[in-house]
C-alpha positions in Angstrom: -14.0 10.2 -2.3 -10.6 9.3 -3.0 -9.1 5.9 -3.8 -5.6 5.4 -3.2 -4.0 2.4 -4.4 -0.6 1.3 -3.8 0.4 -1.9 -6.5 3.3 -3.8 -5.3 4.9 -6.6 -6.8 7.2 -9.2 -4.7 9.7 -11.2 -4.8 7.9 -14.8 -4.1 10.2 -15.7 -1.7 9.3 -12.6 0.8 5.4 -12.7 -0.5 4.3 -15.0 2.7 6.2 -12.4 5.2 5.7 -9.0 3.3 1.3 -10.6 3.4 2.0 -10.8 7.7 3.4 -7.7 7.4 0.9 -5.5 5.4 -1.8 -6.8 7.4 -0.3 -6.9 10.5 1.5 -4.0 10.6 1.8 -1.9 7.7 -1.9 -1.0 6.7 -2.6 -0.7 10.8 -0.2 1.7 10.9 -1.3 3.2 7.7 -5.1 3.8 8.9 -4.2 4.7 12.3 -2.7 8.3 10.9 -6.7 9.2 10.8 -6.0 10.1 7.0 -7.8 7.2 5.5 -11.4 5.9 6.2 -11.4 2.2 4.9 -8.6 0.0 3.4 -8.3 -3.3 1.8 -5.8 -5.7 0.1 -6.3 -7.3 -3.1 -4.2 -10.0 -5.1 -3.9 -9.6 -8.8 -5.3 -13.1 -10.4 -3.6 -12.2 -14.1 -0.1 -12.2 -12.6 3.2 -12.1 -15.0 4.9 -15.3 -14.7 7.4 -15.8 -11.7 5.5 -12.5 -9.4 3.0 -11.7 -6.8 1.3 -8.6 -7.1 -0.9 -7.2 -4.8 -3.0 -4.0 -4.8 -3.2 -1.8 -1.4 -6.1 0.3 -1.3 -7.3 3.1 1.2 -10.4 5.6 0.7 -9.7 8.8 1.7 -12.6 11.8 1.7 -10.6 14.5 -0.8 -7.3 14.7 -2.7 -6.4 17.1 0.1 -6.3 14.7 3.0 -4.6 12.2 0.6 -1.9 14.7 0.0 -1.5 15.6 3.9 -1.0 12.0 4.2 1.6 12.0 1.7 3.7 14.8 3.0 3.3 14.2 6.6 3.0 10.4 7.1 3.7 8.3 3.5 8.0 9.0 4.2 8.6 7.0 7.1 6.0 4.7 6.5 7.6 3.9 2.9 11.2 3.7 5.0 9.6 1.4 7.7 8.5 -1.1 4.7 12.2 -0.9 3.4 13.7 -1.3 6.0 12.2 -4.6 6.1 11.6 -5.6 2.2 14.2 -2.9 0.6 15.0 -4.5 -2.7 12.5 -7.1 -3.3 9.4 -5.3 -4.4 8.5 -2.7 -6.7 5.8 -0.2 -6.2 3.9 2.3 -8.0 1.0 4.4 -6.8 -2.3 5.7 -8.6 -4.8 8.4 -7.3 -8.8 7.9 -8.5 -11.6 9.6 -7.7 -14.4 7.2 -7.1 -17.4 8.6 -8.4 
C-alpha cells in the first residue's frame, strides 16, 4: 500500500475556508477519481509560529495507481485548489510505502 501525503501550510487568514474546502470539496473530489481507497486530514500540533499546516493523506494500493492519478487527475485538481487559494499556501508532496 501506498501512502500519499500532501503537507500544506496556510495563510491563517484562509485556514477556516481552505478546512470547508478540503473537506467539502477537495478530498471528495480527490477520492471520487477511484484512484485512492481511504483518505484523511491531519493538523500538525508543532506548528512554526504564525502558520497552519495540515497533512492530506490518501492510501492508494501500488505506486502505479498513485502515478495514474498523478498524470491523469492531480493537474486540474491542483488548478481547481488555485483557483481558489492561489498564493496563500505552500505545498509539498511525499510518497511512502506503508509496510
Amino acid at each position: 500500500m501506498i501512502l500519499y501525503n500532501v503537507t500544506t501550510s496556510l495563510d491563517p487568514e484562509i485556514a477556516e475556508q481552505w478546512l470547508a474546502y478540503m473537506q467539502n470539496t477537495h478530498m471528495p473530489e480527490v477520492m471520487a477519481t477511484g484512484f485512492f481507497l481511504k483518505s484523511q486530514l491531519c493538523r500538525m500540533l508543532d506548528e512554526e509560529e504564525g502558520g497552519i499546516t495540515y497533512a492530506s493523506q490518501y492510501y492508494a494500493v501500488s505506486l502505479e495507481q498513485l502515478e495514474a492519478y498523478q498524470e491523469l487527475a492531480a493537474p486540474a485538481l491542483r488548478a481547481d485548489m488555485d483557483k481558489h487559494f492561489g498564493g496563500r499556501y505552500a505545498s509539498f508532496r511525499t510518497m511512502l510505502e506503508v509496510l
